[in-house]
Rosetta silent file (secondary structure, phi, psi, omega in degrees, C-alpha in Angstrom):
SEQUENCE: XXXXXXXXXXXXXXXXXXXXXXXXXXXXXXXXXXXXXXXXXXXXXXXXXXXXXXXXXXXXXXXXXXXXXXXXXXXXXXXXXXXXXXXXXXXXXXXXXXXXXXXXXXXXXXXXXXXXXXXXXXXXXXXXXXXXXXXXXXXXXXXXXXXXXXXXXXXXXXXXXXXXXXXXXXXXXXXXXXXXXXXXXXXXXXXXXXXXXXXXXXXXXXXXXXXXXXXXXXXXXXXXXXXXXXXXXXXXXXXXXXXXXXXXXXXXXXXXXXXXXXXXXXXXXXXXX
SCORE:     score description
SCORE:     0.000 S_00000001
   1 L     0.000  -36.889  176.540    0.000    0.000    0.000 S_00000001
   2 L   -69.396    4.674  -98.507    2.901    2.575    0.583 S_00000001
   3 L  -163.128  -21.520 -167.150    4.000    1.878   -2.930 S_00000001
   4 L  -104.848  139.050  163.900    0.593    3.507   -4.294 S_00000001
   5 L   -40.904  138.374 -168.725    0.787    6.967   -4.901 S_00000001
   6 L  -150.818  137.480 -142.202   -1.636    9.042   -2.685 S_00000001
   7 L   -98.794 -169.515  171.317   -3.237   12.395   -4.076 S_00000001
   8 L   -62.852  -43.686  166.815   -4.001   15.441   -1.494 S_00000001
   9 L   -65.710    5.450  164.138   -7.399   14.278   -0.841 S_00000001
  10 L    90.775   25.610 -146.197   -6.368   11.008    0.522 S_00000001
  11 L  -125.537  121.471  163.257   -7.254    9.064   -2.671 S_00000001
  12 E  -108.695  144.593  158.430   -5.323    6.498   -4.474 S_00000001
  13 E   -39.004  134.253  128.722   -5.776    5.441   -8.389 S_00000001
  14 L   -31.580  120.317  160.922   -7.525    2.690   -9.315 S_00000001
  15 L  -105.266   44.386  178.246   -5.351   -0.064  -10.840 S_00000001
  16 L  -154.512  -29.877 -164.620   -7.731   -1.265  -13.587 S_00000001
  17 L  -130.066  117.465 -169.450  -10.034    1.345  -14.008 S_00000001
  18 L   -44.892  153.936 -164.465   -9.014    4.498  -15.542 S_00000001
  19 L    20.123   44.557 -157.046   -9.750    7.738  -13.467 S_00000001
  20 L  -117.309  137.418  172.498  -11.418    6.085  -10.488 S_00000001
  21 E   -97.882  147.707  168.360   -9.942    7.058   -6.824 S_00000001
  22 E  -134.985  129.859  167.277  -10.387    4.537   -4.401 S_00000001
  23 L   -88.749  127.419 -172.729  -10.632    5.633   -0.420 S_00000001
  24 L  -120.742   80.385  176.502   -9.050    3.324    1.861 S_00000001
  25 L   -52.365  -13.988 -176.248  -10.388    4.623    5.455 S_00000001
  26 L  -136.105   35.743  157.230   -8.663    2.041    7.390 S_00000001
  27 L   -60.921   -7.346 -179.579   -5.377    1.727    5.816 S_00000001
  28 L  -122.609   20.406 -176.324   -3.599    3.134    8.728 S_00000001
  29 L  -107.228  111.799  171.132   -5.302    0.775   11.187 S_00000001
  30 L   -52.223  175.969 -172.837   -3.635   -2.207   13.090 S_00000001
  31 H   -62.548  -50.034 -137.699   -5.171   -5.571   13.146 S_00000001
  32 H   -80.411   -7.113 -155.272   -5.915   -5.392   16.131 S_00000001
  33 H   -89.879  -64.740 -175.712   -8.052   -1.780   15.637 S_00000001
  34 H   -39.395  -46.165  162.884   -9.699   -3.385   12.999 S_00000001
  35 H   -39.874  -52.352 -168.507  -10.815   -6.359   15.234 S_00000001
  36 H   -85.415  -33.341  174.222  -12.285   -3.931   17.836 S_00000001
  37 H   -70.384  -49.018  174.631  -14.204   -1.826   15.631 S_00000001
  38 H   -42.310  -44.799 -169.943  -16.142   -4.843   14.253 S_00000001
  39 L   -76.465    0.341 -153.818  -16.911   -6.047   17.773 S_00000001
  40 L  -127.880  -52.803 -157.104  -17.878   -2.651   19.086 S_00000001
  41 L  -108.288  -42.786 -164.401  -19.550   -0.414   15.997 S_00000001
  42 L  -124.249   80.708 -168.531  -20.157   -3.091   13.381 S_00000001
  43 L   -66.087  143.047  167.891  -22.402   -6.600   14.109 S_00000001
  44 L   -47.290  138.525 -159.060  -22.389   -9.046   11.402 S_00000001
  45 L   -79.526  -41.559  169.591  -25.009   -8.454    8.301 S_00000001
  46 L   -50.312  -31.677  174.149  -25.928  -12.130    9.648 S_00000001
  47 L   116.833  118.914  153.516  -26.869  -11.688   12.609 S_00000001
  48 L   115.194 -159.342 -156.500  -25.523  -12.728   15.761 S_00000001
  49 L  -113.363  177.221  176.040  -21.869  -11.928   17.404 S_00000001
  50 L   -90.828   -0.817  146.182  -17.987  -12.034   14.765 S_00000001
  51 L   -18.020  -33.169  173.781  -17.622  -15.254   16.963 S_00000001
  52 L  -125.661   19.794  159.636  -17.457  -17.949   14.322 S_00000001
  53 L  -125.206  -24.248  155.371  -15.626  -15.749   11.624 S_00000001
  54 H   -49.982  -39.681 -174.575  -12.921  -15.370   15.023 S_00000001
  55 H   -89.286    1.249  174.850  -12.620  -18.763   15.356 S_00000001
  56 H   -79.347  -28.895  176.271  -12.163  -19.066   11.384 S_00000001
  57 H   -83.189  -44.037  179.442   -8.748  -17.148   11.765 S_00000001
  58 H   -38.430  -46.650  177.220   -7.972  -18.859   14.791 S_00000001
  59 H   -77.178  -15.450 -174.274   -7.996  -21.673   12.934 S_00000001
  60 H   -96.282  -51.946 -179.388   -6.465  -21.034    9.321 S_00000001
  61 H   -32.926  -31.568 -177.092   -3.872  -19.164   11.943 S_00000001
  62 L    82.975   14.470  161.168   -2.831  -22.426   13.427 S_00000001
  63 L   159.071 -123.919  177.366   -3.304  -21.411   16.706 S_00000001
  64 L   -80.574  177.985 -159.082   -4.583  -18.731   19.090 S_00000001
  65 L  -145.453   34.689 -148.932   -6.956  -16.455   18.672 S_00000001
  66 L   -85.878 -177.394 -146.378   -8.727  -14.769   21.533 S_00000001
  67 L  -109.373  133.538 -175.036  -11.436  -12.221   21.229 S_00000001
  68 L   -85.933  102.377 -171.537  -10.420   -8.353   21.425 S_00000001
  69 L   -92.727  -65.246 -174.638  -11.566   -6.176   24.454 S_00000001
  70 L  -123.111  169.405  161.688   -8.927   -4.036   24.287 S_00000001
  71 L   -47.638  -38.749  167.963   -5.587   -2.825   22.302 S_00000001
  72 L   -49.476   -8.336  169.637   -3.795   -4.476   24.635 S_00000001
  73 L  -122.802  139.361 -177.725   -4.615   -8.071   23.382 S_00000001
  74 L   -70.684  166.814 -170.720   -2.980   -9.508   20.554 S_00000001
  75 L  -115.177 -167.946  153.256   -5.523  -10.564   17.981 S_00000001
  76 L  -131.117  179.418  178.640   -4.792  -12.910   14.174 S_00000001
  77 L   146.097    3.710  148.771   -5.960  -12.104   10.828 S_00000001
  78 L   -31.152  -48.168 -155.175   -2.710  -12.869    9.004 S_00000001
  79 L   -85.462  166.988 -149.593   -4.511  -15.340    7.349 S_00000001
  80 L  -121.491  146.405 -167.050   -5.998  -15.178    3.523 S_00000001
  81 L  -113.692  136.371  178.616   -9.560  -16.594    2.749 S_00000001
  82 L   159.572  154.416 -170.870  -10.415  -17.876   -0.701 S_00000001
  83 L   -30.465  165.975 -170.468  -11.219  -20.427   -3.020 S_00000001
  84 L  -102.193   -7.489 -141.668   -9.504  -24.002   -2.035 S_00000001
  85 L  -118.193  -30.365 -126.671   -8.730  -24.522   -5.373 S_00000001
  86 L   -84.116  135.662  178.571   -7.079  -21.189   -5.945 S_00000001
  87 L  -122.230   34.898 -170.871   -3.355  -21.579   -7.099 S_00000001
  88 L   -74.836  -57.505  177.746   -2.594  -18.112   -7.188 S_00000001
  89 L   -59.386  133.703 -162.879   -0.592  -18.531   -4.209 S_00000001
  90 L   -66.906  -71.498  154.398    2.393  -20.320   -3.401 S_00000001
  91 L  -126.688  154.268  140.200    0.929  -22.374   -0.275 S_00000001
  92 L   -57.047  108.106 -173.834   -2.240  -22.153    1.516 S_00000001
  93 H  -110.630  -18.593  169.418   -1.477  -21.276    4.754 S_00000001
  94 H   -92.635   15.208  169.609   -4.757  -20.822    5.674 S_00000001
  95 H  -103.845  -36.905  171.099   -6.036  -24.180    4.751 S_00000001
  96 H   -64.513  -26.595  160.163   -3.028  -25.468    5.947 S_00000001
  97 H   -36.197  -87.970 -151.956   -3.492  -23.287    9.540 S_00000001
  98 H   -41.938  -48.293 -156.994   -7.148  -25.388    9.779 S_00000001
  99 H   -25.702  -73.469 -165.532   -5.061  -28.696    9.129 S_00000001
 100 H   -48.765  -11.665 -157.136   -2.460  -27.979   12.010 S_00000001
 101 H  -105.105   -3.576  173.566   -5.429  -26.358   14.385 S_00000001
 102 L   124.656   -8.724 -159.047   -7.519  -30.420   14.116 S_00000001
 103 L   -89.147   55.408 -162.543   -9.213  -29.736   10.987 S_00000001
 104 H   -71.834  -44.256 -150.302   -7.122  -33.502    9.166 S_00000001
 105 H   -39.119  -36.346  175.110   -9.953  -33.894    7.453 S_00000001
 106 H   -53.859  -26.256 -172.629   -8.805  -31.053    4.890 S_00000001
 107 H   -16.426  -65.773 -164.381   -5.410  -32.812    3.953 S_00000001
 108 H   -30.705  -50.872 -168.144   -7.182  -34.318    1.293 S_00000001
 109 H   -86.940 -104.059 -166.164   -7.854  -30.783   -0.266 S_00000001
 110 H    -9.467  -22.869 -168.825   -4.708  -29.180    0.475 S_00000001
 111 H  -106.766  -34.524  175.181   -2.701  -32.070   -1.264 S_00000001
 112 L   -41.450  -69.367 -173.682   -5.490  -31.699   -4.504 S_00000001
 113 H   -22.916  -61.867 -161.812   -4.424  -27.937   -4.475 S_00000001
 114 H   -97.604   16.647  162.253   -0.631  -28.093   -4.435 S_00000001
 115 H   -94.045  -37.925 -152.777   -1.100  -31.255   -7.149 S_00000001
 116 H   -78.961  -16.351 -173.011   -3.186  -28.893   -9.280 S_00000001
 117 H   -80.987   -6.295  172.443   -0.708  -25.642   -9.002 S_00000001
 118 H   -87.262  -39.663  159.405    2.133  -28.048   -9.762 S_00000001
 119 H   -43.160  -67.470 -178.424   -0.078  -29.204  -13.078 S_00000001
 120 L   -53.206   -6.518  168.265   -0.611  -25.792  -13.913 S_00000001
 121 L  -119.325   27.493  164.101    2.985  -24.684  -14.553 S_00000001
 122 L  -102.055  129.596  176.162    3.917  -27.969  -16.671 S_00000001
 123 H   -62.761  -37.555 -153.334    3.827  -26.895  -20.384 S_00000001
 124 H   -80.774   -3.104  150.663    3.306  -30.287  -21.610 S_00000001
 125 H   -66.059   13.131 -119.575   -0.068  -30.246  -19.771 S_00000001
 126 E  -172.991  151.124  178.316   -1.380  -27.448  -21.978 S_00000001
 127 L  -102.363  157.478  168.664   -2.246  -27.173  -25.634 S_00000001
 128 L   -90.565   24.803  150.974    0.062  -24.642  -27.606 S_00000001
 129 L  -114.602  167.184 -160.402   -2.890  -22.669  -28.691 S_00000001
 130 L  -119.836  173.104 -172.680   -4.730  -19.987  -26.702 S_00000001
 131 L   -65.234  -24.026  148.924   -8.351  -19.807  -26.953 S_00000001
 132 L   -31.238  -26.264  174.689   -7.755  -16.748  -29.500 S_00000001
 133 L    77.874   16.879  147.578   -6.536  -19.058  -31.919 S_00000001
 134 L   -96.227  139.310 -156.787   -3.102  -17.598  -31.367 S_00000001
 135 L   -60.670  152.273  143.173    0.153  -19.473  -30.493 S_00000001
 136 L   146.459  162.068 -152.897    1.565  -19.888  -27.399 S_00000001
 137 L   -90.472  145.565 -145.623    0.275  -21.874  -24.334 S_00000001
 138 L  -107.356 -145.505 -146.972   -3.532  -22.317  -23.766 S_00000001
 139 L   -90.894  149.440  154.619   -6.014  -24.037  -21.850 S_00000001
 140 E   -37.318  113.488  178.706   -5.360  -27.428  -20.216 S_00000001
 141 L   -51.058 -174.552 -165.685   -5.190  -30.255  -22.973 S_00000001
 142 H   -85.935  -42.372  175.811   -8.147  -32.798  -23.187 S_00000001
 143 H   -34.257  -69.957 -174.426   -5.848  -35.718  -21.322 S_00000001
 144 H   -17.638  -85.053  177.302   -4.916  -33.058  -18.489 S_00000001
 145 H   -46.676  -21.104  163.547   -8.724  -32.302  -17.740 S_00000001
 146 H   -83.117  -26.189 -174.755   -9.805  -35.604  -17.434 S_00000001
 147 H   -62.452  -50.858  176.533   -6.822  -36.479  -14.914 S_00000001
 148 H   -49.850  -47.372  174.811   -8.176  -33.622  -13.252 S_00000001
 149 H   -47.783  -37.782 -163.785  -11.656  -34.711  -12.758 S_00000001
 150 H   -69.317  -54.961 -166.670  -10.770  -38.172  -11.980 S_00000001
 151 H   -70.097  -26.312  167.189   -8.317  -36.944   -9.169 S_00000001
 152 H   -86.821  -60.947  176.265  -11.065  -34.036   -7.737 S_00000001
 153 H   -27.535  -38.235  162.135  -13.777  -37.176   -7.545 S_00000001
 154 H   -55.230  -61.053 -171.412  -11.053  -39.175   -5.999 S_00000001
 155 H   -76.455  -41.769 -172.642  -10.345  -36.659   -3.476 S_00000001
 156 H   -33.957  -67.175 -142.824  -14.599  -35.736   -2.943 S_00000001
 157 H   -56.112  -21.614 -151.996  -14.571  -39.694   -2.109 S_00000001
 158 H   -98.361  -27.825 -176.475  -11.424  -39.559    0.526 S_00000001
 159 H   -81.625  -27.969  163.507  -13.147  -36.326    2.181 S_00000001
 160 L    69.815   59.500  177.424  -16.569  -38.048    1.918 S_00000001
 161 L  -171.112  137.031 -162.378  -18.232  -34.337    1.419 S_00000001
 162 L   -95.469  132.856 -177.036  -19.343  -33.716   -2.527 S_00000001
 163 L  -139.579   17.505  137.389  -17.049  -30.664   -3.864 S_00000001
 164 L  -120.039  107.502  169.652  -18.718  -31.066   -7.227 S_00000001
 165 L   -63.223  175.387 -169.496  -21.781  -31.009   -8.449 S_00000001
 166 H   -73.320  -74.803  174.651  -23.894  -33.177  -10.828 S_00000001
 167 H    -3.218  -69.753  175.609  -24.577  -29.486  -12.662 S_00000001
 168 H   -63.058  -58.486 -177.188  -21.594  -28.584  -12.804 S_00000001
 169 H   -34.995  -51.486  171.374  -20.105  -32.062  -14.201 S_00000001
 170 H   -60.528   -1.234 -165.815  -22.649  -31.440  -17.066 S_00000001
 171 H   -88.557  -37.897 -156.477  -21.419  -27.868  -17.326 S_00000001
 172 H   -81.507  -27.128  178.207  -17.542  -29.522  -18.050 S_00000001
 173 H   -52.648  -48.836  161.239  -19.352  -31.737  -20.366 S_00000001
 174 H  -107.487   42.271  133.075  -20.405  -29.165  -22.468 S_00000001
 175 H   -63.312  -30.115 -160.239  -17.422  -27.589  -22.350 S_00000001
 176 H  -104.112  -48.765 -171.545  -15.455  -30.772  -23.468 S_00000001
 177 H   -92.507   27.675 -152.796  -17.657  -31.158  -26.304 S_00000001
 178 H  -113.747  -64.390 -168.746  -17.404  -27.789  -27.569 S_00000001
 179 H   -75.720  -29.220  167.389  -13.481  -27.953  -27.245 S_00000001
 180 L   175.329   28.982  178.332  -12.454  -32.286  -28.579 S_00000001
 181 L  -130.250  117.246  165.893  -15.194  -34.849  -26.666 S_00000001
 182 L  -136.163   69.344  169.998  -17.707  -36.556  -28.655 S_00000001
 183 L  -146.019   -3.307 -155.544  -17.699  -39.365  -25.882 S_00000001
 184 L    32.575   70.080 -157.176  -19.262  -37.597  -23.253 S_00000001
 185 H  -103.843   -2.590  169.438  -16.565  -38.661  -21.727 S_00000001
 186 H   -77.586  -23.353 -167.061  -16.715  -36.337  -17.927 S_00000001
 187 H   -89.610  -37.010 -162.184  -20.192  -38.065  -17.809 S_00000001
 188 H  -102.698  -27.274  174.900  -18.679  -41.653  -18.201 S_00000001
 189 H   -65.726  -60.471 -142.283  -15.635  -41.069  -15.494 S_00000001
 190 H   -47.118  -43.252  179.704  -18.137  -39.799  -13.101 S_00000001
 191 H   -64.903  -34.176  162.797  -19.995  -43.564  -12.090 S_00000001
 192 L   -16.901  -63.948 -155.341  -15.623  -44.466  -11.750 S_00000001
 193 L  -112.256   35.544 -179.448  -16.093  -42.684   -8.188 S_00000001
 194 L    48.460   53.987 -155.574  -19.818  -43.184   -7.754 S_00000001
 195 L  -151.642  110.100 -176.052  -21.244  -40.592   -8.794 S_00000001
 196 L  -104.097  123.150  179.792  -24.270  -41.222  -11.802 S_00000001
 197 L  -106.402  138.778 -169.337  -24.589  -38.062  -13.623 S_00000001
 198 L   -79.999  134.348 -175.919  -27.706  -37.848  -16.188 S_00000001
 199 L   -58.450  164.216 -172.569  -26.570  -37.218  -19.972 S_00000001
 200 L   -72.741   88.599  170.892  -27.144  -33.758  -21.008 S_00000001
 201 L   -56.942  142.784 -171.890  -30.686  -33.619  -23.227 S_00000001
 202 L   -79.130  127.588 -169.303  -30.417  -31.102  -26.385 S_00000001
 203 L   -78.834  141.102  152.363  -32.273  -28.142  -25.806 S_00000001
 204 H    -0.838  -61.172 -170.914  -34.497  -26.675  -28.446 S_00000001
 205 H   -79.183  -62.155 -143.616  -32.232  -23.746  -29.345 S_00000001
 206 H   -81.184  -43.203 -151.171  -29.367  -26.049  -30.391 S_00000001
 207 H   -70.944  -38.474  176.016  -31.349  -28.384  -32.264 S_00000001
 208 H   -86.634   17.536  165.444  -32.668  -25.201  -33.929 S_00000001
 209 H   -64.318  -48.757  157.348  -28.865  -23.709  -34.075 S_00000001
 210 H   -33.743  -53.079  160.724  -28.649  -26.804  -36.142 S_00000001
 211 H   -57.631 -112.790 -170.909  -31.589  -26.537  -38.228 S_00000001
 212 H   -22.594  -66.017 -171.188  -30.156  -23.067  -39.584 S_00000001
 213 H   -47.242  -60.080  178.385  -27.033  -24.146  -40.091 S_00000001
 214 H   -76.021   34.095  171.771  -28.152  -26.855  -42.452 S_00000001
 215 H   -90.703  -69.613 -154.303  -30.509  -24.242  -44.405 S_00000001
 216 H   -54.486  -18.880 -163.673  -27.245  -22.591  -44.773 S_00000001
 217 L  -107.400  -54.859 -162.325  -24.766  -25.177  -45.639 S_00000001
 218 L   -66.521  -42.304  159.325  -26.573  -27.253  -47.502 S_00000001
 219 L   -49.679  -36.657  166.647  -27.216  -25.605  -50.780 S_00000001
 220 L   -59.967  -41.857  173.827  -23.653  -24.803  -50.999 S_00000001
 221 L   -56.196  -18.370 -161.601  -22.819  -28.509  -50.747 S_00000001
 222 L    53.240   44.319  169.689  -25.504  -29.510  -53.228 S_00000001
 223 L   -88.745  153.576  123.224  -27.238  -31.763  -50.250 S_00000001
 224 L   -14.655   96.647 -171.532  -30.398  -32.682  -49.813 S_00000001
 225 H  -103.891    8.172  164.223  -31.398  -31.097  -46.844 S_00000001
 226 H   -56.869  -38.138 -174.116  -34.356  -33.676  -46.132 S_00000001
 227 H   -82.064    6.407 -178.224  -31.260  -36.378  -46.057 S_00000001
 228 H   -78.574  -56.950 -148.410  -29.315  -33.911  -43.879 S_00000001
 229 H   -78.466   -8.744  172.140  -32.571  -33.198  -41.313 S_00000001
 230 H   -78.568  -58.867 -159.797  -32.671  -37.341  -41.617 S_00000001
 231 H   -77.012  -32.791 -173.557  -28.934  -37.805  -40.187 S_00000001
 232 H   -80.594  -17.658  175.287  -29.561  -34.951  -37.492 S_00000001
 233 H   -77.036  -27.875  168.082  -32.930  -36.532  -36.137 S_00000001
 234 H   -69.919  -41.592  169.487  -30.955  -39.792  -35.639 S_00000001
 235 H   -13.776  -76.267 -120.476  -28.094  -37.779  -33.693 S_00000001
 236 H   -99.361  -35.906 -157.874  -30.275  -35.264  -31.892 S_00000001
 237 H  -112.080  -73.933 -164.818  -33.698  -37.398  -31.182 S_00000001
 238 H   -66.323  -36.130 -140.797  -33.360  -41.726  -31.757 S_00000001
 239 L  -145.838   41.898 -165.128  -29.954  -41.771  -30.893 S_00000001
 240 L   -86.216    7.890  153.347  -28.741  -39.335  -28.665 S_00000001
 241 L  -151.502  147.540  163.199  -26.106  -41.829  -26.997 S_00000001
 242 L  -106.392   23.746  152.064  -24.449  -44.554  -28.312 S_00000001
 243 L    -5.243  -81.792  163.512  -23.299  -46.301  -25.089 S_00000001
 244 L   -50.548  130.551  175.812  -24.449  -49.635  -26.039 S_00000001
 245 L   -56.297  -79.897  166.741  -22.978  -52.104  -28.950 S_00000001
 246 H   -31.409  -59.930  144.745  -26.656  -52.411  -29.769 S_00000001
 247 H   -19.142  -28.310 -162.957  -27.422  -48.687  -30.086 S_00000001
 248 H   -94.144  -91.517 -178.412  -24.365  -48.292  -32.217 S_00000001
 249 H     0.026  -89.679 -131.064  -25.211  -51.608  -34.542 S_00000001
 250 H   -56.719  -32.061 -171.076  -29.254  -50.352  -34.578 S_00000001
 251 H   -49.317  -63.474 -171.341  -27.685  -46.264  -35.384 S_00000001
 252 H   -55.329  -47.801  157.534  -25.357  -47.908  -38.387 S_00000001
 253 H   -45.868  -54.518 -167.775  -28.553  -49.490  -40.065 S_00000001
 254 H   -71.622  -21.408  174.836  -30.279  -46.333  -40.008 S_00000001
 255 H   -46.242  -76.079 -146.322  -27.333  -44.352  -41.692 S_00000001
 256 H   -42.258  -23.784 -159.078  -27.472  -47.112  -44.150 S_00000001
 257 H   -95.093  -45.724 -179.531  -31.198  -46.752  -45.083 S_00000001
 258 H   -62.256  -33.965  179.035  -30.778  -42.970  -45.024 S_00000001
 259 H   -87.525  -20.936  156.799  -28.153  -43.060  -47.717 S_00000001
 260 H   -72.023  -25.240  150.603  -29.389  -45.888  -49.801 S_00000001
 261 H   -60.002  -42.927 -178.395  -32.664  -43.590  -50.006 S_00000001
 262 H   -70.766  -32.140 -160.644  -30.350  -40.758  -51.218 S_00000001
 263 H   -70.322  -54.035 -168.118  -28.741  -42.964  -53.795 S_00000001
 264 H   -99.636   -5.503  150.683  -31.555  -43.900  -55.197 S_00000001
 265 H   -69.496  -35.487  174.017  -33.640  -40.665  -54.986 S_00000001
 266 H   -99.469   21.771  158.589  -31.022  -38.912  -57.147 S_00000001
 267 H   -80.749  -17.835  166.059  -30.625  -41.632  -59.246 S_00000001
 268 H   -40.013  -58.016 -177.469  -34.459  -40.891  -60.115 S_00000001
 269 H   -55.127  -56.821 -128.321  -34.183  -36.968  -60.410 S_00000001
 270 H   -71.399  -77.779 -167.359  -31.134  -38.376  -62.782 S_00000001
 271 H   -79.199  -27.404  155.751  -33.334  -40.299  -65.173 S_00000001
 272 H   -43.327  -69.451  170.636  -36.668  -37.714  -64.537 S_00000001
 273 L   -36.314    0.000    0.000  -34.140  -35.257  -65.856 S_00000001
């Protein structure tokens, strides 16, 4: 904070947003000030006493913590609150704090964390393209992100407290098939660690994102687009997984039928002509 430039009025720049001041009234305040005003002037928006967000530093602190009457007692609040995941940071010390303060159960997450921030600086986890479509290194490759899943599912199971949702797994799903998965394959790890997630049904607007597209495409192509709106109703409607040998086999017919219909509808137009 001494590092930021500070105008007459007591104002510092914004460091993102051009010609914005920001007032920082308690920038000159120990911890321990800070501590006292809460307990004295400001009651939690919740309700109730700053009791259970005390004992949250006590605890990422790793050890005491008592409650602030006066200047005279030291307080904590060293510690930094934030996603579990987050690998901004070097270590957690405030996940690790709960560990050391009785809290083992966390290990589990704390050793996910520090696997995924060591993943996150290996290039060869990474594609060399950025989502920009310009070189240089991108997004976690499709191998990576499945290790990941499999390894946060792993760890849900070792903590025995769900730190994913079904939602979300369907969220990564259609993320994965946007970006290289036509396996649904985050939906198929997920029963791995006991956990049955329902396939994703296609909503309306993509089947009619779909629809348009083959208006559009199709005349350029010289298709048909009855046998195109044929191949997308097995896809989108009879066949929207192919799980099953059978499903695949029964799918594989119906191509066949659709395209031996095309064959022999333009050889008609052929000889009509």
């Amino acid at each position: 904070m001494r590092e930021r430039e500070t105008n007459s009025r007591g104002l510092n720049p914004h460091h993102e947003i051009p010609d914005a001041l920001v007032l920082t009234p308690i920038a000159d305040w120990e911890t321990d000030e800070v501590w006292k005003y809460l307990f004295s002037h400001n009651p939690p928006p919740w309700g109730g006493r700053h009791d259970f967000m005390l004992d949250l530093y006590r605890q990422a602190g790793g050890g005491e913590c008592p409650m602030v009457l006066d200047l005279n007692t030291p307080s904590c609040g060293g510690s930094r609150f934030g996603c579990w995941t987050c690998t901004v940071v070097k270590e957690d010390r405030s996940m690790q704090g709960f560990i050391e303060s009785g809290e083992t159960w966390m290990q589990p997450l704390n050793t996910f964390r520090n696997w995924l921030k060591s993943v996150r600086e290996k290039p060869e986890a990474r594609d060399n393209m950025r989502r920009n479509n310009t070189i240089g290194i991108g997004p976690f490759n499709s191998e990576t992100r499945k290790i990941i899943l499999r390894r946060l599912l792993k760890t849900e199971q070792e903590v025995g407290r769900q730190l994913i949702s079904n939602e979300e797994i369907r969220y990564i799903q259609s993320q994965w098939n946007q970006d290289f998965d036509v396996q649904n394959s985050a939906i198929r790890i997920a029963p791995d660690y006991g956990r049955e997630v329902q396939k994703m049904a296609i909503s309306k607007q993509t089947i009619l994102l779909n629809k348009d597209l083959i208006d559009t495409l199709a005349p350029r192509y010289k298709l048909q687009e009855a046998w195109v709106d044929d191949l997308l109703f097995l896809v989108e409607r009879k066949y929207p997984t192919i799980d099953s040998g059978k499903a695949k086999n029964a799918m594989v017919d119906d191509v066949i039928k659709i395209i031996d219909n095309a064959v022999r509808q333009t050889e008609i137009n052929t000889q009509l002509a």
